[in-house]
N, C-alpha and C positions, 0 to 999 in steps of 0.2 A: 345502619351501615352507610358509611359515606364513599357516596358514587365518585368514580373519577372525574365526571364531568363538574361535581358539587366542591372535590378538592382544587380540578385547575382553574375556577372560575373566582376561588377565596384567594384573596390579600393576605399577607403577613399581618396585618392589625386585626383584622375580622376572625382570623382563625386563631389569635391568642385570645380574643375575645369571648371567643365561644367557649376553647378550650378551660380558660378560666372559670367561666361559669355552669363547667358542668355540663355543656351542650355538644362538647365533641369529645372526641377521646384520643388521645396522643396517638393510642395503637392503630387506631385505625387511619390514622391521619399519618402515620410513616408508610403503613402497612402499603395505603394507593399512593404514595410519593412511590415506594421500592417498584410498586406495581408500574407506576408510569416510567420510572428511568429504565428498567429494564424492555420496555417496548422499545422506548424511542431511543436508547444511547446506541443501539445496534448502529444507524444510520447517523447521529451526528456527532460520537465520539467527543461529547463534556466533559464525563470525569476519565479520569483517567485511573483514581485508584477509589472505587466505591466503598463504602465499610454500612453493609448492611446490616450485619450482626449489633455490631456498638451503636448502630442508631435503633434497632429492636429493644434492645435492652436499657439506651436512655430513655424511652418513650414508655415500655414497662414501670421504671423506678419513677419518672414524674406521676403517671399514674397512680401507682400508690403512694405516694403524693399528696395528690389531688384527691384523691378520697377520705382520706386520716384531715383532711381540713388545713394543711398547709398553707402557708404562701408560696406561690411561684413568678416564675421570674416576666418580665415585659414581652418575651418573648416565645412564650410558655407552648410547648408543643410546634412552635414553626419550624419545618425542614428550612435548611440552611446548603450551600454547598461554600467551601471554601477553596480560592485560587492555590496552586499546587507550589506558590513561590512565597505561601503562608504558610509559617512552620503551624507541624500538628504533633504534640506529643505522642509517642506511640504510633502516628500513622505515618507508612512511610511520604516524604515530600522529598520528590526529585529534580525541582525547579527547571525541567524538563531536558535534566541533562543526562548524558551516561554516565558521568562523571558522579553522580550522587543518584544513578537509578538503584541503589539499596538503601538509602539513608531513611534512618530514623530516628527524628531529633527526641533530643531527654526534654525539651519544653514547648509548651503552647505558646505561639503567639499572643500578647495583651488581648489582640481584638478576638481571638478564639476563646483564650479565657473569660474574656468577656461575655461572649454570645450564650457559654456553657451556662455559668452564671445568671444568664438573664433566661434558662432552660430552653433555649432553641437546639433542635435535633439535628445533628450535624450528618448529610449524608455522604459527604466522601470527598474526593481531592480533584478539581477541577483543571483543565488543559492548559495549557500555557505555551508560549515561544520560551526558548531557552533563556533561562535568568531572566527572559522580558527583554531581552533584547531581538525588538520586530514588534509589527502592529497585525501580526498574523496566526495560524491558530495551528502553527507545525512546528515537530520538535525532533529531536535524532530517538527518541524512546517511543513515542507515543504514536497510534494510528492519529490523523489529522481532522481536526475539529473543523465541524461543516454547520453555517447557516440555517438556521430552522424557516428561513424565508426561501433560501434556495439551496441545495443541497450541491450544488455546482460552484457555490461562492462561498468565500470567506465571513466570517462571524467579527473577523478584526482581530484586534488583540494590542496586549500579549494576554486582557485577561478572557482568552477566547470562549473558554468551556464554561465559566461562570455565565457568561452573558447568555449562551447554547442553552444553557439549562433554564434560565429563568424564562428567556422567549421561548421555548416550549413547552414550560409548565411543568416544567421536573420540578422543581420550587421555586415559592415565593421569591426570595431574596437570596442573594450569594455576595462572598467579599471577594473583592477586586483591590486591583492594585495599580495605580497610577505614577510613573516614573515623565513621561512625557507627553500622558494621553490616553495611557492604558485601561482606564476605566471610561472616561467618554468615546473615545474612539468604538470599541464596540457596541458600547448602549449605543450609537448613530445607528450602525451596521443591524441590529437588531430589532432597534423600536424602542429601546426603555428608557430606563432613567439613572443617570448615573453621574453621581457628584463624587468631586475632591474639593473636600474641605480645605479651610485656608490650612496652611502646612503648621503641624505641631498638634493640631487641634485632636487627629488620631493619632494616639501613640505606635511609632514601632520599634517593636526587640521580641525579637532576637532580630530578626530580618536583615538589613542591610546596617545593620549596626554591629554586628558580632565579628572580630573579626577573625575567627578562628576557620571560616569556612568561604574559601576566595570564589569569586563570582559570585557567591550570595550578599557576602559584604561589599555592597558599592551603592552610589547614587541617594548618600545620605542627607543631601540638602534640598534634593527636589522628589524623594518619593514618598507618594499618599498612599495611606489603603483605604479606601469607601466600600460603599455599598451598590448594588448592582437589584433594580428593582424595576417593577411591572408601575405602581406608582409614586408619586413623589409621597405622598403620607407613605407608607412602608420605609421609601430610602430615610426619609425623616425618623421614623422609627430607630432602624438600625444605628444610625447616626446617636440615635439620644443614650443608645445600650450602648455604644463602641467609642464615641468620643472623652476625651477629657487626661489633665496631665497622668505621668503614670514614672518616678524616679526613675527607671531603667532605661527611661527614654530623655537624652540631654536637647533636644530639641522641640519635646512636648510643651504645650503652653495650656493655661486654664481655658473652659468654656467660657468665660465672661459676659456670663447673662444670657449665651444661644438659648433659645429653648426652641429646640429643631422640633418637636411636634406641634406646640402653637403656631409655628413659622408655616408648617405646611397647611393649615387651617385657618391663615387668616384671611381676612376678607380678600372676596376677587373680584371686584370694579375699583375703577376709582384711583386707581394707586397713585396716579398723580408724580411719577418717577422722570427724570433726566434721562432718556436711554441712546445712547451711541448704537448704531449698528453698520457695521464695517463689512461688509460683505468679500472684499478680498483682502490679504493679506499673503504677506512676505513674498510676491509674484508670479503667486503658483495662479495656474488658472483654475475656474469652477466649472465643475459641469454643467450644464444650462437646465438638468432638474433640478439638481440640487439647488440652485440659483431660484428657480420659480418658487422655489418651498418655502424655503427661508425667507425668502421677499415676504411670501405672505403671511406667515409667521410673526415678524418684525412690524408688518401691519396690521396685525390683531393687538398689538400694543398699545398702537394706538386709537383705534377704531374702538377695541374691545374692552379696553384697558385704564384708558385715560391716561396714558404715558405723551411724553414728550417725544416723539422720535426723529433725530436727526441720520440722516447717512454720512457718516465719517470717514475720510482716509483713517488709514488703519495708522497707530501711535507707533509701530517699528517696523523695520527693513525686514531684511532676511538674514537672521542670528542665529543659522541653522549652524555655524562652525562653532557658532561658541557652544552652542548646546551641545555637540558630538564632543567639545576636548573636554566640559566639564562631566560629560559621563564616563570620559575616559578617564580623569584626576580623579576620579571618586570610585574607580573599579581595580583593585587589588590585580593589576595587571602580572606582575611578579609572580604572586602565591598563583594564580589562575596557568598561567605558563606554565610551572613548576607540577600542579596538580595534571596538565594534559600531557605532561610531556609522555611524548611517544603514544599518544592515545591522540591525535591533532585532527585525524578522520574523524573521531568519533564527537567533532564540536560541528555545531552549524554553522553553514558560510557565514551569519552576521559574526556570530562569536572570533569565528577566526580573523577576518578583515578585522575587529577590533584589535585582535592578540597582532597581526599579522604588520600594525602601522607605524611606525618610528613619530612620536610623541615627541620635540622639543621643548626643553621647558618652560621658552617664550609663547608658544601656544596656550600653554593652561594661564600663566600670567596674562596675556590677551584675553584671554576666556574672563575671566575673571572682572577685567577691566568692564571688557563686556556685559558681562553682568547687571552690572551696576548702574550702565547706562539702560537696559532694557527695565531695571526695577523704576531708576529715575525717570524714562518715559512714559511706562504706565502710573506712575503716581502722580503723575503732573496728569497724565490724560484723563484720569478718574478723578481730578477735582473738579472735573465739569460735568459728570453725568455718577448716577447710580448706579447704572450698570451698562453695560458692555453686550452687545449679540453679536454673534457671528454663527456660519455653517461653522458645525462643530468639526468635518472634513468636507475636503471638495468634492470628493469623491463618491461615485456610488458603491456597494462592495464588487472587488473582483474576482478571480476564480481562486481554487484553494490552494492550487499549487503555483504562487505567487506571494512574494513579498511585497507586494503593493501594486496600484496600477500602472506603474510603468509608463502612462501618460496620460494627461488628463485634455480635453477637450482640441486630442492629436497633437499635445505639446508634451516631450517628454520631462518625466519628472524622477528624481531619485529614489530608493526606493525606504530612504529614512529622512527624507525633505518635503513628503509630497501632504504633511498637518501643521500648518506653520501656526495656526492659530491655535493650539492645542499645548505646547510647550512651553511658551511664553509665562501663563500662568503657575509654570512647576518652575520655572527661572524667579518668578517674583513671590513666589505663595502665595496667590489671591487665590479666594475659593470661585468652583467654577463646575458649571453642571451642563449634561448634555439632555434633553428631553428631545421626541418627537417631533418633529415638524411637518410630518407628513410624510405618504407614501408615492413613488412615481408608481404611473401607468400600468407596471409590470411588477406592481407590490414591492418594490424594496423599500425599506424604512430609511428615511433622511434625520439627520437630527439638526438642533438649534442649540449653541452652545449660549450660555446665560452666565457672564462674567460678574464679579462684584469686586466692591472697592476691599482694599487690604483688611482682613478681619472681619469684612459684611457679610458672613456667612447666612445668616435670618435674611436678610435681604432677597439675596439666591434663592434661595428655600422658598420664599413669600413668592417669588417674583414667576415660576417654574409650578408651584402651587395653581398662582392665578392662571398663567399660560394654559393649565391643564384644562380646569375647569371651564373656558373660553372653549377649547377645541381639545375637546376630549381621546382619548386611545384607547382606551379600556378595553374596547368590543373586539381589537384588532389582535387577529389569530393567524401565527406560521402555518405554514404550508405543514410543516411536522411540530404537532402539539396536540396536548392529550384532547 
């Protein structure tokens, strides 16, 4: 029988591994998944919509399976949670609005059909800010997603409940979804690990590509779905099961040689890399832990690493207007109007201040212009170095009923301004990952964001790989975990 303390201590790799070989058994390996989220989701509100049953009964049919001698899939018996702004066929997905708190799509998501595919056990439908718009873990549906490190603080977001769940050991891995930071931002907030691939690299559709369902369809030129993992071998995992082109999706591009599991495995000294590390960016201040963390993070680089470490002004200003009109030219503002009308209570303040702001044309045209100078920046900035560090936010997490810190080191900040380094990469596609960089004084987890050059996704991987193994996290357990 497999104890809970034996399921939350297993990786996503280690437990397809076993299960493959006959050493574990899917059932029992949902069986203490259902057993662990039902203790802990009382107190930190991850998923939002569970599907206990359908994950019984996948874990059943792989099993017999696995005994008639089958092949199964790379991710063969792993629980899984999936963010609630990722269509589930048959299960409802509310993108955590009221506006779509009945809906139930006719399709799965690529990267859910994917995961199916690859036999991971899907346990149910993770918390989210509305459409993801916020870096926080409340919604006008759902009770509010809370921090497995402090139960007082935010988890981040938008993909809040995914992240809730893996720092506590509800499962291995979960999919996230990245618009402007949505997946690193809460790996910081949590402790884990959480990459967006260069853009294309995961397919998505239905998702913000469909456009028959307003507010879900928008933000189609900078939003990623990754993975949300305890380590970087697992997020590599999922990556190698969820990436790659897919026709439905006009924006997907080949793998082109990634092979994201050797990438997290290859060697860790030595790297011998160009690394920029920019510690502030677009004029927001840091906190002064956050600040020590990272410091010494960025000097295990070099110390630990054999990297080249320079400290660089950061390659762009503060391009936070052009990021707000481009997510406003990219959000079915019309159909979204149209669908709340007379319903305007039931949107969350970001939603409304979006719906609520007079758009001129020459804004998105600016925006736009814009653009191109932040992609031209960073490409000119990345032909000097391999990669890129930064704190992944400035910020430590703040309390739940908050849309951001509202001011960082008693400087006030807005409360969709205060991740400048975090957006940047969904403006240019460069892939970009958030790992650990340590915890302050009073346990909250800081992260270390890990940039690469256009398309250098193995690089990320390799580079987040070696950082781990240098100064490891693994042993590190929330305040609420099994």
């Amino acid at each position: 029988m497999l104890s809970l303390e034996d399921y939350a201590s297993l990786g996503a790799a280690e437990m397809a591994r076993q299960v493959k070989a006959g050493a574990l058994s899917p059932v029992e390996i949902v069986e203490a998944a259902l057993t662990v989220q039902q203790s802990l989701d009382a107190s930190l509100h991850a998923f939002c919509t569970p599907t206990p049953e359908s994950a019984r009964e996948a874990a059943r049919a792989l099993e017999l399976r696995i005994r008639r001698g089958e092949a199964v899939g790379a991710l063969a018996g792993v629980p899984v949670a999936i963010k609630d702004l990722v269509a589930t066929k048959g299960v409802r997905t509310t993108y955590g609005s009221k506006l779509y708190e009945e809906f139930i799509p006719d399709d799965d998501d690529i990267v859910v059909e994917r995961l199916k595919a690859a036999d991971a056990i899907i346990l149910g439908k993770t918390n989210a800010s509305e459409f993801g718009y916020g870096g926080f873990g409340h919604n006008p549906v759902f009770p509010t997603t809370r921090n497995p490190w402090n139960v007082t603080l935010s988890p981040g977001g938008s993909s809040a409940g995914s992240a809730a769940a893996v720092a506590s050991r509800m499962c291995p891995i979960a999919i996230a979804s990245d618009g402007g930071g949505s997946i690193r931002l809460p790996a910081s907030f949590c402790g884990l690990v959480g990459i967006k691939a260069s853009m294309g690299r995961v397919p998505v559709w239905p998702g913000c590509r469909d456009p028959r369902f307003p507010g879900v369809s928008g933000w189609e030129s900078i939003e990623h779905i990754g993975p949300l993992a305890r380590s970087v071998a697992d997020a590599a995992l999922m990556l190698d099961v969820i990436a790659g082109p897919d026709p439905r999706d006009r924006l997907s591009i080949p793998v082109e040689g990634v092979d994201w599991i050797r990438a997290a495995a290859s060697p860790t000294a030595g790297l011998g890399l160009k690394v920029a590390y920019c510690p502030d960016w677009g004029g927001v201040r840091v906190d002064r832990r956050v600040r020590a963390l990272v410091d010494r993070a960025a000097q295990r680089f070099e110390t630990d690493l054999a990297c080249r470490v320079t400290i660089e002004k950061a390659p762009l200003g503060d391009f936070i207007d052009c990021f707000r009109a481009i997510v406003a030219l990219e959000t079915d503002i019309a159909g979204l109007k149209a669908l709340s009308s007379g319903r305007e209570s039931d949107l969350s303040p970001s939603v409304r201040a979006l719906l609520s702001k007079s758009w001129p044309s020459e804004a998105f045209t600016d925006a736009i212009t814009a653009r191109k100078k932040v992609v031209q920046a960073m490409a000119q900035f990345m032909t000097r170095f391999d990669l890129l560090l930064t704190p992944t936010v400035p910020a430590t997490p703040f309390a739940i009923d908050l849309a951001g810190p509202g001011a960082i080191e008693s400087e006030a900040v807005a409360d969709d301004a205060w991740t400048p380094a975090l957006y940047p990469a969904n403006l240019t596609g460069q892939p970009a990952a958030s790992v650990p960089a340590g915890w302050t004084d009073d346990g909250l987890p800081i992260g270390l964001q890990i940039v690469g050059r256009h398309l250098a996704d193995g690089a990320v991987i390799a580079a987040a790989a070696a950082f781990e193994t240098c100064q490891p996290w693994g042993d590190m357990r929330p305040i609420v975990s099994s």
